[in-house]
N, C-alpha and C positions, 0 to 999 in steps of 0.2 A: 863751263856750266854754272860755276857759282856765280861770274857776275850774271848770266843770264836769271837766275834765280832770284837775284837782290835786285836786278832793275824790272823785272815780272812783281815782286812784291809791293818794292815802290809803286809802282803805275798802279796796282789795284788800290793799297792806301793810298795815295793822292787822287784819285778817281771817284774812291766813295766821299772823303772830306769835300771835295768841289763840287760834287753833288749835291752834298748834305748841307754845305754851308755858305757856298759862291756861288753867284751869277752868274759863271761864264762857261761857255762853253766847253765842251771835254777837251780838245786840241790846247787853246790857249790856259786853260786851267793848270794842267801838267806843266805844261811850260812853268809858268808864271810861281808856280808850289816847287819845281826844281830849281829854278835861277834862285827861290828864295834860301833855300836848302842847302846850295851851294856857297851861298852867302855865311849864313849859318856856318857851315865847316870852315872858310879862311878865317869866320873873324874868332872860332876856337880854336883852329890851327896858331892865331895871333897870341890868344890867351894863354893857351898851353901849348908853348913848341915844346914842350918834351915829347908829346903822345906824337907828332909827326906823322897828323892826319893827312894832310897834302900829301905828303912822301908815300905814301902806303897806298893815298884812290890814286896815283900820276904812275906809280909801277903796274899799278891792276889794271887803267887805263893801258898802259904800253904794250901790255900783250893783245891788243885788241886790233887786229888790221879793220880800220876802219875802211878802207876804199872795198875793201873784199866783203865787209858785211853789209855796207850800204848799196854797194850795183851791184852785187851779185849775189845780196840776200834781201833787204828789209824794202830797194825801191821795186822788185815786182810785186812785194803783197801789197803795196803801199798803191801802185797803182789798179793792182783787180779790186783791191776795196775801193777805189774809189768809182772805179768804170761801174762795178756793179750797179749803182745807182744814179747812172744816168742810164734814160733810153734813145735808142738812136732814130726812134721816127722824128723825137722834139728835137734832137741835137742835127739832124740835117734838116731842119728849117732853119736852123742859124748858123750855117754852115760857115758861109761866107765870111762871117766876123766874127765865131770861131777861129777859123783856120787865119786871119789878120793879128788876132789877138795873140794869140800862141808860137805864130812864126814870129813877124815882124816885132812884135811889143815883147819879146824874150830877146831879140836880136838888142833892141834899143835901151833897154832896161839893162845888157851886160853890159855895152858901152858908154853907160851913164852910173853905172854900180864903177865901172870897173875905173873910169879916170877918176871916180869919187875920191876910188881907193889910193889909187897911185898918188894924188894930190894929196891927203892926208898923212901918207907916208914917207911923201917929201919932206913934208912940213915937220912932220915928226923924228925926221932924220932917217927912216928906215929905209935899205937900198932895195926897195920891190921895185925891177924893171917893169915897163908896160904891157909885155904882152902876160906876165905872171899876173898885173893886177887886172887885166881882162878876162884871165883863166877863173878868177875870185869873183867876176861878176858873173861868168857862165855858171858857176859853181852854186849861186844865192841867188842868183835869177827866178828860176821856177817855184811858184807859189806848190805846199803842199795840199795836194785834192782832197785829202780825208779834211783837212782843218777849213778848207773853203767849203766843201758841202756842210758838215758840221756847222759851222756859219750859220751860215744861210739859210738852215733850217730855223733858223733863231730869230732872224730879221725876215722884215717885213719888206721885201722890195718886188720889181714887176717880176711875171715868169718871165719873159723873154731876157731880162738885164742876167736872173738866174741860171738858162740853160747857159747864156753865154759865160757867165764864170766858172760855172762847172766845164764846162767844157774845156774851155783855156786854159784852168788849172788842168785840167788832165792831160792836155796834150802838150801841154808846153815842157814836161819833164823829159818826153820822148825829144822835142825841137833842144832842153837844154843839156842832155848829154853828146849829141851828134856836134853842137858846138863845143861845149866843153873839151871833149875828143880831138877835136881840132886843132882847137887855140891852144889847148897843152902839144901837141905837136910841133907848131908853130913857137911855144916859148922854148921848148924842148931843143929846137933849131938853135936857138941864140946859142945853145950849151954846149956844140960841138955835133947834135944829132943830125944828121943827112937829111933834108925833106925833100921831098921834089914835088913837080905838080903832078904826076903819076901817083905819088904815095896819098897826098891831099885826096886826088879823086878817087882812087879804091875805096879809102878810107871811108867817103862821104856815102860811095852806092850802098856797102858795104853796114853802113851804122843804121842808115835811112834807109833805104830798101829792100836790102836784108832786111830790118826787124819788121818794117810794115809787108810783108810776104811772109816772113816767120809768122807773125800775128795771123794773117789772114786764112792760112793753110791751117794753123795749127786749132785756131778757133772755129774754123769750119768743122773740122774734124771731130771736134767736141760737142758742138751743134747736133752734126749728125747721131754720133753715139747716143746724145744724149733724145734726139726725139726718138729712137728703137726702144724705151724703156721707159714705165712711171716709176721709182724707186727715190725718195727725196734722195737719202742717205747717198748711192751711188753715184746720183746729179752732184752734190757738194761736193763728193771724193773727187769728180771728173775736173771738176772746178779750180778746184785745189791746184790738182796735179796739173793744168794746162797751165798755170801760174809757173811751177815751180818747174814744168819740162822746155818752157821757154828760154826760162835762166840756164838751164840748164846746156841745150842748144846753143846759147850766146859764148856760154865759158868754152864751150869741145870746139864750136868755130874760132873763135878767137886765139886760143892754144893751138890749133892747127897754124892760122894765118903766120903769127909769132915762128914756129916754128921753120912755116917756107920762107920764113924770111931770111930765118938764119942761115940756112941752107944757099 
């Protein structure tokens, strides 16, 4: 709860200053006011290693499961805020390259992220096998939607070039965890893990199938509730909650799957 407190306070002060005093967008501004910030702390962590500032944010950092708060907290709000703002009669006019951009250009992008990485790592000395530095391009692949729409809103480019960024960012977070999912499988293999093509394919209907049927069930659902009723307030609540019962959904199936497995 405290770091949540201190990185909620952060974000509002560095939110109003890039408002108040930079040109750039809300997404990239945060960025840009933290990388500086954290500059700021090693080069006074350098000045004064007594106070053994590193030491203190790297322990407060390590209680933090990031894989648990990132897919199975911060990436569903992160994609209902973005979906929110696209509509789907503009977005299936560009369906088609859409759905190119987000599959194919996520697939391409990890395998050019990913030997990038593995070749720099050589170079560097560091022993990152290939399919771990594939797992890094899955990983950094996907464009964030909130900071593409945000964008965008900024620039001046066609509608059409726009639905189709929006779009691809949206959907490519869904195409880059079904990969990710994988190829950590697959590097997981080299480690002594059992794969087989049996395990790959559950895996794959499973990620991809399962979630686009979660979705589609679970948002119909909410669809309907929500035309029984004008009520703003209970429309957001429903809103919310269809966010947050789909994570939800994802963790009770996946703890099951885990479980038959072990069995």
């Amino acid at each position: 709860m405290d770091i949540a407190a201190v990185l909620l306070t952060l974000s509002a002060i560095f939110g109003w200053l890039n408002h108040k005093f930079l040109p750039l967008s809300h997404s990239v501004g945060l960025l840009v006011m933290s990388v500086v910030t954290s500059l700021v702390l090693i080069g006074l962590d350098a000045v004064m290693p007594g106070m053994k500032l590193l030491d203190q944010l790297t322990l407060g950092l390590q209680q933090i499961d990031f894989g648990e708060v990132v897919v199975n907290g911060m990436l569903a709000f992160l994609l209902f805020a973005g979906s929110l703002h696209v509509y789907l009669e503009t977005l299936k006019s560009r369906a088609v390259p859409v759905f190119l951009l987000s599959v194919f250009g996520t697939v391409i992008s990890t395998v050019i992220v990913g030997f990038a990485f593995w070749i720099v790592c050589s170079l560097a000395g560091l022993p990152v096998s290939l399919p771990w530095a594939f797992v890094f391009g899955a990983l950094i692949s996907p464009t964030d939607p909130v900071a593409v729409l945000s964008t965008l809103r900024n620039a001046n480019v066609p509608k059409e070039l726009q639905i189709e960024t929006e779009g691809e960012a949206l959907f490519n977070d869904g195409v880059g965890i079904v990969l990710f999912t994988l190829l950590l499988r697959f590097a997981s293999a080299g480690e002594g893990v059992h794969v087989s093509a049996a395990d790959v394919a559950e895996l794959l209907v499973r990620e991809a199938g399962g979630g686009l049927l979660l979705g589609v069930v679970t948002g119909y659902v909410a669809y309907r509730a929500m035309r029984l009723i004008d009520e703003y307030a209970v429309e957001v609540l429903i809103s919310v909650a269809l966010a947050v019962a789909c994570v939800l959904c994802r963790i009770v199936s996946g703890t099951r799957s885990a479980c038959s497995r072990r069995r």
